[in-house]
C-alpha positions as CSV (number, residue, x, y, z in Angstrom):
1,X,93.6,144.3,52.6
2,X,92.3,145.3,55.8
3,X,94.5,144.6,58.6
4,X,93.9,145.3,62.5
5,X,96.7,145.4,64.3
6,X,97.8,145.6,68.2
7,X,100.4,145.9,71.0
8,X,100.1,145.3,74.9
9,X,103.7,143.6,75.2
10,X,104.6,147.0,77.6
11,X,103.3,149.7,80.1
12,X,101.7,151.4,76.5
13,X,98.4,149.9,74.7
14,X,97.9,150.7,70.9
15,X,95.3,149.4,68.2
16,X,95.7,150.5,64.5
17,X,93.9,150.2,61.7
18,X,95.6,149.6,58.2
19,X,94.3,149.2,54.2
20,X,97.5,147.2,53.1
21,X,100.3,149.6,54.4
22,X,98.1,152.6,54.4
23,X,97.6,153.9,58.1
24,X,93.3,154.8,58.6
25,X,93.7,155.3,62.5
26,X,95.7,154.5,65.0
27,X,94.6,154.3,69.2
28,X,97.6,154.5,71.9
29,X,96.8,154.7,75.7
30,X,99.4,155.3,78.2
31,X,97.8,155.5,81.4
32,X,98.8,152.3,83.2
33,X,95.1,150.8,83.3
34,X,94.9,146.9,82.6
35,X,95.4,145.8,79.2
36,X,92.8,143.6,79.3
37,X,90.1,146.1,80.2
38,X,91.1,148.4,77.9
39,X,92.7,146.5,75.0
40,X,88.8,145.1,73.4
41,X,86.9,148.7,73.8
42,X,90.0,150.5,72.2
43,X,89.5,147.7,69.1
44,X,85.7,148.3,69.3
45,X,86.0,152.3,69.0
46,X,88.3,152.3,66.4
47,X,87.1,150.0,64.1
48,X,83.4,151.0,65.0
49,X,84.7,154.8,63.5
50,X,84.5,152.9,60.1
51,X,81.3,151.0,60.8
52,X,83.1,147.3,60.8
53,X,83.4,144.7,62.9
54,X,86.1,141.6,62.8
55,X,84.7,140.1,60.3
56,X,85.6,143.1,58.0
57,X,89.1,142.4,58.8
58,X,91.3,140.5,56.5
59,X,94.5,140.2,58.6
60,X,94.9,140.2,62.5
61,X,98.5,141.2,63.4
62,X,99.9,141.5,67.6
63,X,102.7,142.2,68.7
64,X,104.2,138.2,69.6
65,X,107.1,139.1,72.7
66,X,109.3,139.7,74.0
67,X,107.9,141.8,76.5
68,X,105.7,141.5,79.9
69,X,104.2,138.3,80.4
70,X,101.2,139.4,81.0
71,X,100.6,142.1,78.2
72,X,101.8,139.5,75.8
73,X,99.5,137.1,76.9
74,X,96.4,139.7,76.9
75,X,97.8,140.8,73.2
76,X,97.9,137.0,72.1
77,X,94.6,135.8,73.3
78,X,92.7,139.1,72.1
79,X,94.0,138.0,68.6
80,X,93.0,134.7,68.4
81,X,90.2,135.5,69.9
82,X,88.8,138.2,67.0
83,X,90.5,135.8,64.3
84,X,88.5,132.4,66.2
85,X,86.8,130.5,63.9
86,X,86.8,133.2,60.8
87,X,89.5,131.5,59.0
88,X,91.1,134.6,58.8
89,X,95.1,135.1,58.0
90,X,97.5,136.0,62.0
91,X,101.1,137.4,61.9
92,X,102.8,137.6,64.9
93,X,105.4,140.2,65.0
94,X,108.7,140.1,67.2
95,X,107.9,143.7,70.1
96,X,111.8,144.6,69.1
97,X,111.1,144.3,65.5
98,X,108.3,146.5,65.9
99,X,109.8,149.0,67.9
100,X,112.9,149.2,65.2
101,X,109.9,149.8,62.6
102,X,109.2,153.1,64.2
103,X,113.1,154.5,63.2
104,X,113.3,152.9,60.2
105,X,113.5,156.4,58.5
106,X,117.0,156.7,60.5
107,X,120.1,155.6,58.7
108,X,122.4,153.6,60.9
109,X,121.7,151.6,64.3
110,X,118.5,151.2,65.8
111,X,118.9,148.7,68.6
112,X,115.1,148.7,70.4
113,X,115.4,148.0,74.4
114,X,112.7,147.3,76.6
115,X,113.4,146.8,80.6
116,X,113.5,143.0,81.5
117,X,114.3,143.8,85.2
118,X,117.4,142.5,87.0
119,X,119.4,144.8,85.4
120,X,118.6,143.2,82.2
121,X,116.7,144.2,78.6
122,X,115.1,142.4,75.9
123,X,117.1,143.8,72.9
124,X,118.3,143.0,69.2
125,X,120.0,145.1,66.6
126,X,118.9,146.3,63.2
127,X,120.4,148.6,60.6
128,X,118.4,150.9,58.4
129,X,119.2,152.7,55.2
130,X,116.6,155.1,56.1
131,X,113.6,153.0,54.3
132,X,113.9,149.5,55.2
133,X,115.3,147.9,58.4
134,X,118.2,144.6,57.8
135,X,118.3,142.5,61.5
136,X,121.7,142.0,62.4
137,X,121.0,139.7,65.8
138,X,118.2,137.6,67.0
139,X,115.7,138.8,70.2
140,X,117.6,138.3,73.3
141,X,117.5,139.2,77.0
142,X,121.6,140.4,78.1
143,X,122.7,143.0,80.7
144,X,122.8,146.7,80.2
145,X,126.7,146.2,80.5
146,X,127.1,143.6,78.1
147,X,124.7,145.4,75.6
148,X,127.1,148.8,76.0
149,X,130.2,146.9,75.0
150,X,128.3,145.1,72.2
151,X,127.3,148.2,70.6
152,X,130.9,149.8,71.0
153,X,132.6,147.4,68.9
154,X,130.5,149.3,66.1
155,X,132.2,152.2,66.4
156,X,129.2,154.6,65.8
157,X,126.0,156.0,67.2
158,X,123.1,154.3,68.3
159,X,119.0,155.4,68.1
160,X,117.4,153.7,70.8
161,X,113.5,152.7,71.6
162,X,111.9,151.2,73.7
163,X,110.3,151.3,77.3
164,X,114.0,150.4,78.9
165,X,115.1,154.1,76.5
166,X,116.4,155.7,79.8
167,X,117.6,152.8,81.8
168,X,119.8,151.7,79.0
169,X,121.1,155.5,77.6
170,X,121.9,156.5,81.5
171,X,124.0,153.3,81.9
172,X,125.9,153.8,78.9
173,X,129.8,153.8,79.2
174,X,131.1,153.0,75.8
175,X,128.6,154.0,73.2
176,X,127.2,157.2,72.1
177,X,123.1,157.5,71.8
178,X,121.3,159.3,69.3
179,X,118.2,161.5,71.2
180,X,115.0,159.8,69.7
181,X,111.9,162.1,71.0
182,X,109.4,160.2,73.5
183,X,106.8,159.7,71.0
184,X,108.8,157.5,68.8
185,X,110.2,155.1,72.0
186,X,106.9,153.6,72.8
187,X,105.6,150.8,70.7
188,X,103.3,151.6,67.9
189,X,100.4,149.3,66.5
190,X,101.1,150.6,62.7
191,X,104.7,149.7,63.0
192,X,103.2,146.4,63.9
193,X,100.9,146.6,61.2
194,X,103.8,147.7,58.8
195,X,105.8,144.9,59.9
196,X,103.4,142.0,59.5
197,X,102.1,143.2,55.4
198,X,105.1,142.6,54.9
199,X,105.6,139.5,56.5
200,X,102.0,138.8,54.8
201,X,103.1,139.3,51.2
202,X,106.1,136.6,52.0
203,X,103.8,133.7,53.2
204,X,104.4,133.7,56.3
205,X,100.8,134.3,57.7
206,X,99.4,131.8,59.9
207,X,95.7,130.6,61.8
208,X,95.4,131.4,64.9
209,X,95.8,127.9,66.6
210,X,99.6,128.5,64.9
211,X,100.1,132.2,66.2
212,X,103.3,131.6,68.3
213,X,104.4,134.1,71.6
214,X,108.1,134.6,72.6
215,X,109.2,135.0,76.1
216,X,113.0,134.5,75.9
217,X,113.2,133.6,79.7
218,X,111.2,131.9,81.9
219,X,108.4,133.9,84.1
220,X,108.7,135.1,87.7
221,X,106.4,132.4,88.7
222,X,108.3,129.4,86.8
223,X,111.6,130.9,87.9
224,X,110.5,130.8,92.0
225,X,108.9,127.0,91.5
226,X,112.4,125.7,90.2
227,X,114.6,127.8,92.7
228,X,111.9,126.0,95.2
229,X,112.1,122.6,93.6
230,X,115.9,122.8,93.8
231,X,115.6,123.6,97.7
232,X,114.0,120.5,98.1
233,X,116.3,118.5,96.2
């Protein structure tokens, strides 16, 4: 199975390439440009290197939130875009998940962390016997704070990911972080990839009318229209 995966849910942009959980090549840009200039020639390149196009794929897999609006957005409509119309099988794959995927090798807590501003990250926890990641709590968007004291009613060492990495281990009062080098803190398209075969040989593939994005709070813009609304009222 052939699946084409992708992530534009942060400041980072990767495309991989997968035969079931086999990585063929994987394409990561970090250099702040537009996701949705970039995100379509990076898929083009890489899957060009094999001479195939969409059709050639068998599963389309993209990172579903939470994460920046935006990126999310670009990341969702690129899939169903490629997957329009080919009847072709769509995972989405929870950004937090994703980023856990990348320390799954690491036995113990891996809580992923990505910066939801106002003091705030999108988090969740996950526990790893160094091959295959169990979730212990749902996507969620908390304070740094309230995060810290989570985690320290564990009683042991965290590995963090994600873009909020150094937001969240500078802030930290009550629990000791593991060092995770740079390269394995940014999201990765084959831990997408990875995620969703699995999800794939569970059922749980969808069309891409069904893929589903997750937010967890309401945009900037819907946020100022209700504050605004309620001034009126």
């Amino acid at each position: 199975m052939k699946i084409l995966a992708l992530d534009s849910s942060a400041a980072v942009a990767t495309v991989a390439l997968c035969e079931d959980d086999r990585l063929l090549a994987e394409y990561t840009v970090n250099n702040g440009n537009t996701h949705s200039e970039t995100l379509l020639p990076m898929i083009e390149h890489l899957i060009g290197n094999f001479s195939m196009t969409a059709k050639d794929i068998d599963l389309f897999a993209a990172s579903s939130g939470p994460g920046s609006f935006t990126g999310v957005r670009i990341g969702a409509a690129t899939l169903k875009g490629l997957a329009f119309s080919m009847n072709k099988a769509c995972i989405g794959v929870s950004t937090l998940e994703a980023l856990a995927e990348n320390l799954a090798f690491h036995k113990g807590l891996i809580c992923p962390v990505m910066n939801a501003r106002r003091s705030q990250v999108y988090t969740a926890l996950f526990r790893s016997d160094g091959r295959s990641l169990e979730r212990l709590t749902e996507d969620t968007a908390i304070s740094i704070a309230e995060l810290d004291e989570k985690l320290s009613e564990y009683g042991e060492p965290v590995a963090f990911c994600g873009d909020g990495y150094d937001i969240t281990v500078n802030a930290l009062q009550n629990t000791e972080a593991i060092y995770v080098p740079e390269r394995l803190r940014h999201q990765s398209a084959f831990s997408v990839a990875a995620v969703a075969y699995r999800y794939h040989l569970e059922g749980k593939s969808v069309s891409d009318t069904e893929f589903k994005v997750t937010y967890l709070r309401p945009s900037q813009a819907e946020r100022e229209l209700k504050e605004k609304a309620r001034a009126k009222s």
